[in-house]
ChimeraX commands (.cxc) that place a marker at each C-alpha (Angstrom):
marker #1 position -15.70,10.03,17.96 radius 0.5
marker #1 position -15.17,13.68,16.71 radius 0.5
marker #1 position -11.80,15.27,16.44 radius 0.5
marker #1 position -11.66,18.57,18.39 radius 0.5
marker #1 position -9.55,21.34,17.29 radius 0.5
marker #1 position -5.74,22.37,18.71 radius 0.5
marker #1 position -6.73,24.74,21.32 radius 0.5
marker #1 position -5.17,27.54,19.64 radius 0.5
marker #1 position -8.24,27.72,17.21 radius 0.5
marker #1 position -10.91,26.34,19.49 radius 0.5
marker #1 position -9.79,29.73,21.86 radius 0.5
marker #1 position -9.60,31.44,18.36 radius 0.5
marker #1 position -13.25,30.05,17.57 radius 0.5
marker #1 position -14.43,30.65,21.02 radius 0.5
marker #1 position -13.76,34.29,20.74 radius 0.5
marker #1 position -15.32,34.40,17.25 radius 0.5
marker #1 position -19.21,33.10,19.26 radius 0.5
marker #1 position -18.58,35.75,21.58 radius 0.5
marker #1 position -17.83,38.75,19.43 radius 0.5
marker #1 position -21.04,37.60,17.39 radius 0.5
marker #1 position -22.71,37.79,20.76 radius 0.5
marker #1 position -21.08,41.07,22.05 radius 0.5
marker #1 position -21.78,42.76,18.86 radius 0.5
marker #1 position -25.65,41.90,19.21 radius 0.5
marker #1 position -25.86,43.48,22.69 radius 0.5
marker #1 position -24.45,46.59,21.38 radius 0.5
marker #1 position -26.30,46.60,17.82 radius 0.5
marker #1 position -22.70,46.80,16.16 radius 0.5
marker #1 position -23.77,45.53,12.66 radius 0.5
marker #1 position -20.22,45.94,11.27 radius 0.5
marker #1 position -18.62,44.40,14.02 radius 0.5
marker #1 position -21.54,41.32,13.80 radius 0.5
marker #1 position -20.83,41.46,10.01 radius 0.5
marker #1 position -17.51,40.91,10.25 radius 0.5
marker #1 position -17.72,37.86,11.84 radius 0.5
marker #1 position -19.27,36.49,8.62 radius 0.5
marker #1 position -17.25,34.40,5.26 radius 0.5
marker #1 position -18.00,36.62,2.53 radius 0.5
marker #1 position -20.44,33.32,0.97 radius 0.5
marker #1 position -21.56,32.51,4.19 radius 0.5
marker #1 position -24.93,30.85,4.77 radius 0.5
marker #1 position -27.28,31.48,7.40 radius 0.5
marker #1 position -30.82,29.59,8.84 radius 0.5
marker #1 position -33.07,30.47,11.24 radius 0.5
marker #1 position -35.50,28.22,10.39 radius 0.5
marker #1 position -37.08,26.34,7.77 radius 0.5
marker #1 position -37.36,28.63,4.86 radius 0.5
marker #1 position -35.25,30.96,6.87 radius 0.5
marker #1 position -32.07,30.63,4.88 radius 0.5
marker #1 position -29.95,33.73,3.59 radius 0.5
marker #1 position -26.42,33.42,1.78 radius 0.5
marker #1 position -23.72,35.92,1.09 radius 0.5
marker #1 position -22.14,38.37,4.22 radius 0.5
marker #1 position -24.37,41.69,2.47 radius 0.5
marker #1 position -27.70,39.89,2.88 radius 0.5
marker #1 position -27.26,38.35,6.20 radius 0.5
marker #1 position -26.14,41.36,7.66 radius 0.5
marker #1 position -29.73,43.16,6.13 radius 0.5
marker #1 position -31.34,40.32,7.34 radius 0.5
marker #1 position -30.30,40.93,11.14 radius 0.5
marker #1 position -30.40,44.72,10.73 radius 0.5
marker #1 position -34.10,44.11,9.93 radius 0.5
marker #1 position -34.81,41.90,12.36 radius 0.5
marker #1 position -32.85,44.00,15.21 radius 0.5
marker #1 position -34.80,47.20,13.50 radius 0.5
marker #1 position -38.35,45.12,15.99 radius 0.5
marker #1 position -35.84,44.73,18.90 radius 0.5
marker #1 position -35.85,47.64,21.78 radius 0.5
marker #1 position -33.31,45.64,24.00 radius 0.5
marker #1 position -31.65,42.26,23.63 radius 0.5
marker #1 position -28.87,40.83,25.55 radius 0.5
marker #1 position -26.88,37.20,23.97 radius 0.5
marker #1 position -25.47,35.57,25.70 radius 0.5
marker #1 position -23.29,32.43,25.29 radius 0.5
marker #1 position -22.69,29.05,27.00 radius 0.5
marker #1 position -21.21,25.86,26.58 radius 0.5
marker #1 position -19.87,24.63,23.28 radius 0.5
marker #1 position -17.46,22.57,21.48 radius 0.5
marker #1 position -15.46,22.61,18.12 radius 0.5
marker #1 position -14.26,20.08,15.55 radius 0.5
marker #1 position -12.02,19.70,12.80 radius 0.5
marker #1 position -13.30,20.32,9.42 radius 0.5
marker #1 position -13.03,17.74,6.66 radius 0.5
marker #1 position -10.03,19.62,5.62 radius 0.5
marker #1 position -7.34,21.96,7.14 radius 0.5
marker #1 position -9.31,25.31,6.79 radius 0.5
marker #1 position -12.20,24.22,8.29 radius 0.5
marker #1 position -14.09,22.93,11.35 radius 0.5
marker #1 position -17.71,22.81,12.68 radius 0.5
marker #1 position -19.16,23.58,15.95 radius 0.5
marker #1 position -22.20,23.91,18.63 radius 0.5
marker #1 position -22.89,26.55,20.54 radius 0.5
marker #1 position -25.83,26.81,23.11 radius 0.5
marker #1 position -27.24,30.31,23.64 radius 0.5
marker #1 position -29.95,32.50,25.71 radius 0.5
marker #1 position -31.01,35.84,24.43 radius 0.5
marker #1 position -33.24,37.86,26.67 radius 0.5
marker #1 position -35.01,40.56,24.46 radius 0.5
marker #1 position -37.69,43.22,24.41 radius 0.5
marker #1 position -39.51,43.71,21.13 radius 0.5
marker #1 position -40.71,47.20,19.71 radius 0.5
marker #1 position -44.24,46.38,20.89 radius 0.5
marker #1 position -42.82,45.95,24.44 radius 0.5
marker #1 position -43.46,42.18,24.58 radius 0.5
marker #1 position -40.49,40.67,26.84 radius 0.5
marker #1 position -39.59,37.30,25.76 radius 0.5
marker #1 position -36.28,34.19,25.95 radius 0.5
marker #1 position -34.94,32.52,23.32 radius 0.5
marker #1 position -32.89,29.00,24.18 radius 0.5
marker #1 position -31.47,27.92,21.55 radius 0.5
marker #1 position -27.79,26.16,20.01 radius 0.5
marker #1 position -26.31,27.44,16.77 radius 0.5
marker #1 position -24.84,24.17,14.13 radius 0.5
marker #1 position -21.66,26.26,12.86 radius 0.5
marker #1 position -19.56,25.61,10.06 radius 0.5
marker #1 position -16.24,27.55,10.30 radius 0.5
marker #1 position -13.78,28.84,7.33 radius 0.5
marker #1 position -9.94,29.99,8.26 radius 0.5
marker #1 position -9.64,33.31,5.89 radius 0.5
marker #1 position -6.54,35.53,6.32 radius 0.5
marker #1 position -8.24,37.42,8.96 radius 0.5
marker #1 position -8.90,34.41,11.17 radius 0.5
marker #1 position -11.44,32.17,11.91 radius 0.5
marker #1 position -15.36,33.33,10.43 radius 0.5
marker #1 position -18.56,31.55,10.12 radius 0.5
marker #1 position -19.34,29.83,6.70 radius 0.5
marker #1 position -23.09,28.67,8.03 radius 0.5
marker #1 position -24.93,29.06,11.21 radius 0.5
marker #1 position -28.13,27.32,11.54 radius 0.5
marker #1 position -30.16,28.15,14.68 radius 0.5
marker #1 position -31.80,25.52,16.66 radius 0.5
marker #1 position -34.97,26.50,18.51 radius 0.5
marker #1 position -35.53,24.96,22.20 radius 0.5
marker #1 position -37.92,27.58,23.64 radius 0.5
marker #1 position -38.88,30.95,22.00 radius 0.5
marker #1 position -41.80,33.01,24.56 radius 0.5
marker #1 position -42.63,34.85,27.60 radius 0.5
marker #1 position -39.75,34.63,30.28 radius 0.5
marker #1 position -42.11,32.66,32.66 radius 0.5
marker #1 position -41.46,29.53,30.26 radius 0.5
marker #1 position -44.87,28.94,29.48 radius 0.5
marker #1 position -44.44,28.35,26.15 radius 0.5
marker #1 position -43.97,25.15,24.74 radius 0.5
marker #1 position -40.53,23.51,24.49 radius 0.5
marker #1 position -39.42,22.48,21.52 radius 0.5
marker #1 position -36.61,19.30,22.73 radius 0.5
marker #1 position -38.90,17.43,24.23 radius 0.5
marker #1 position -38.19,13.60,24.11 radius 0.5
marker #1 position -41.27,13.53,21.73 radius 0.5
marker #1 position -39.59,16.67,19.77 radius 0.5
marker #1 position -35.89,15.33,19.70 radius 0.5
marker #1 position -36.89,12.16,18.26 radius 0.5
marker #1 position -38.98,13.33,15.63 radius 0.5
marker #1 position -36.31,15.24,14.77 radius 0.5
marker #1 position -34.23,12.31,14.87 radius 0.5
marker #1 position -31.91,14.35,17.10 radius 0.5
marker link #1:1,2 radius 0.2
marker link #1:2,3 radius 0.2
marker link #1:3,4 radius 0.2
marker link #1:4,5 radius 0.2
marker link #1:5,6 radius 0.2
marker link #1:6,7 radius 0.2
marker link #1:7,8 radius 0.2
marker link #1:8,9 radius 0.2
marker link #1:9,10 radius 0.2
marker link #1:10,11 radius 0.2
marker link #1:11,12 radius 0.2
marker link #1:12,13 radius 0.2
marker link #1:13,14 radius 0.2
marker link #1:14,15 radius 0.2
marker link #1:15,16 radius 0.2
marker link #1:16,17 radius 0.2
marker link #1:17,18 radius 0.2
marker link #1:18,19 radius 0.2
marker link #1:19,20 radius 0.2
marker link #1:20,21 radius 0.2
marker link #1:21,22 radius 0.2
marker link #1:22,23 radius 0.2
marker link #1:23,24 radius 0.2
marker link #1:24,25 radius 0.2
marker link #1:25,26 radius 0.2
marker link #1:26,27 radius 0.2
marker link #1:27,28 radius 0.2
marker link #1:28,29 radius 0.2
marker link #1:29,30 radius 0.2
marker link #1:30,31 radius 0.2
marker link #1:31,32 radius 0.2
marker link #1:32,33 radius 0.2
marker link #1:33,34 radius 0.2
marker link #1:34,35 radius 0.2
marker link #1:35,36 radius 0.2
marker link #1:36,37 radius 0.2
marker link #1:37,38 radius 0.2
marker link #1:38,39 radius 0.2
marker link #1:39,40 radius 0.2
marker link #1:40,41 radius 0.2
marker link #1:41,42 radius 0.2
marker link #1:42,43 radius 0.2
marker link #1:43,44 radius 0.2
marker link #1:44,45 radius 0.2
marker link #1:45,46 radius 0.2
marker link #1:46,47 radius 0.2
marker link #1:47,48 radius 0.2
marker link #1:48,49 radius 0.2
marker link #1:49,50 radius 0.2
marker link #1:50,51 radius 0.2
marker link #1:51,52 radius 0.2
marker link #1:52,53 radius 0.2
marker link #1:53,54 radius 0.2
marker link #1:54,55 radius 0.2
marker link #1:55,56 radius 0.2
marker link #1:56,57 radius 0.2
marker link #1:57,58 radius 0.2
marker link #1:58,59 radius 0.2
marker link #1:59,60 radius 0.2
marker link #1:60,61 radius 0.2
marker link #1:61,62 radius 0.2
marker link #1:62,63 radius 0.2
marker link #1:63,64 radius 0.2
marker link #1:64,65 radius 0.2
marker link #1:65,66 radius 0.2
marker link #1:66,67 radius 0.2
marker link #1:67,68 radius 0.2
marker link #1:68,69 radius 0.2
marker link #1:69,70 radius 0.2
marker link #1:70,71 radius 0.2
marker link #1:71,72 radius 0.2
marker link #1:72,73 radius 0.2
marker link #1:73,74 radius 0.2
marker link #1:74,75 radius 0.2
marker link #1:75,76 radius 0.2
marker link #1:76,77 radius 0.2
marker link #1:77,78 radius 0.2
marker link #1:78,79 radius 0.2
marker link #1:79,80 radius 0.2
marker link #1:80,81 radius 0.2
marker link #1:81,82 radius 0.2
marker link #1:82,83 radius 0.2
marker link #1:83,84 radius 0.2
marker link #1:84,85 radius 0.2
marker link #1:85,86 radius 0.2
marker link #1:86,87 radius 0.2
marker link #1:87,88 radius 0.2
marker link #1:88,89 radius 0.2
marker link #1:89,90 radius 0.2
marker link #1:90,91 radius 0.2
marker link #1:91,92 radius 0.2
marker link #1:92,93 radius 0.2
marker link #1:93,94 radius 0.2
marker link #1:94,95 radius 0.2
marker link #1:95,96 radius 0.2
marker link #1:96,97 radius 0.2
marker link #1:97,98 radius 0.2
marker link #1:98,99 radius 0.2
marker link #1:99,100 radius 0.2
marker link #1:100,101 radius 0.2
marker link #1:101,102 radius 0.2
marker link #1:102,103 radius 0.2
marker link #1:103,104 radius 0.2
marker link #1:104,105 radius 0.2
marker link #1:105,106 radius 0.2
marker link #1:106,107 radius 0.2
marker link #1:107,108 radius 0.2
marker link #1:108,109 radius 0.2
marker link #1:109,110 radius 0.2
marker link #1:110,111 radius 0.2
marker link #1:111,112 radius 0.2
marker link #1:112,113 radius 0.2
marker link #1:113,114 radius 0.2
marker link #1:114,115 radius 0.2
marker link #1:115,116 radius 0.2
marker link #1:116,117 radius 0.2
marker link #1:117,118 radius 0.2
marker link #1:118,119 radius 0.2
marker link #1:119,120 radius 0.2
marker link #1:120,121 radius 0.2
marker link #1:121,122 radius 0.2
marker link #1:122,123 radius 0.2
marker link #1:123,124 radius 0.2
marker link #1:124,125 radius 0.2
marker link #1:125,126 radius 0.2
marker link #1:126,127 radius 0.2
marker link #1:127,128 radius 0.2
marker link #1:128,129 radius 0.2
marker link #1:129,130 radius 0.2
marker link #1:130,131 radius 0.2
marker link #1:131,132 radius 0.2
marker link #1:132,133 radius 0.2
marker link #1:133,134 radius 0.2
marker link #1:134,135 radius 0.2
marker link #1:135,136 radius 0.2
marker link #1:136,137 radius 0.2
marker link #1:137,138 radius 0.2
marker link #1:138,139 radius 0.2
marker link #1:139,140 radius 0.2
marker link #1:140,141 radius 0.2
marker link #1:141,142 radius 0.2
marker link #1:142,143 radius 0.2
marker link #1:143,144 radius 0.2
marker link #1:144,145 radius 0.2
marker link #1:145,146 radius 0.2
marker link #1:146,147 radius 0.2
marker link #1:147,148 radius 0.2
marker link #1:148,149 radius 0.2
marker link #1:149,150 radius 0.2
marker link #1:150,151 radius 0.2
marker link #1:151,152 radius 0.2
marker link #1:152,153 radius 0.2
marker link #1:153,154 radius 0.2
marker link #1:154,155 radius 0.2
marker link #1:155,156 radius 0.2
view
């Protein structure tokens, strides 16, 4: 069984998800960028990886550029110590509600796999990797992507 963090940090961590999250609600690349490790990685899919703080941030100003709206928003989650003291990893389940620049409304369910660095400002993210459940129209009529069948090919 996994170690969790003192509560100190997993409040410290906790905070760190939501600013991410607040900061994409209000477009606030600087603040979103700031919750980044300077040679942090991050995957949103296969072949959807980006490294280093500059390019993820241009990564998510481009992809925000097709966005007209978007709300995150945060749920459930838990935190773990690292293999050493300066680290720890995490999962965070989320729900972003967006409109796209064509109009099209659509849901995203997803969790984020985190990896977490302690730097002298606090607590940022050394790698997020997004998890897909359900990406389409908000009538979920799309197809889910955690099905039993899905999981276990996975081997999740």
């Amino acid at each position: 069984m996994a170690t969790p963090v003192p509560a100190d940090d997993f409040v410290a961590i906790s905070r760190l998800v939501h600013r991410y999250a607040d900061a994409v609600v209000h477009r606030d690349a600087d603040r979103w960028g700031s919750c980044w490790a300077t040679d942090a990685t991050w995957e949103l899919g296969p072949g959807r990886q980006v490294e280093g703080r500059a390019a993820i941030v241009g990564l998510w100003t481009s992809a925000m550029a097709g966005m007209a709206a978007v709300v995150q928003m945060v749920h459930n989650g838990d935190v773990e110590v690292g293999d050493d003291d300066g680290t720890a990893t995490g999962r965070w389940y989320i729900d972003e509600r967006f409109r796209r620049a064509t109009g099209a409304n659509e849901i995203l369910l997803a969790h984020y796999e985190d990896g977490y660095v302690r730097t002298a400002d606090g607590w940022r993210f050394s790698r997020r990797r997004l998890q897909v459940h359900y990406i389409g129209p908000p009538d979920l009529s799309a197809e889910f992507s955690n099905t039993a069948d899905g999981l276990a090919a996975r081997g999740a």
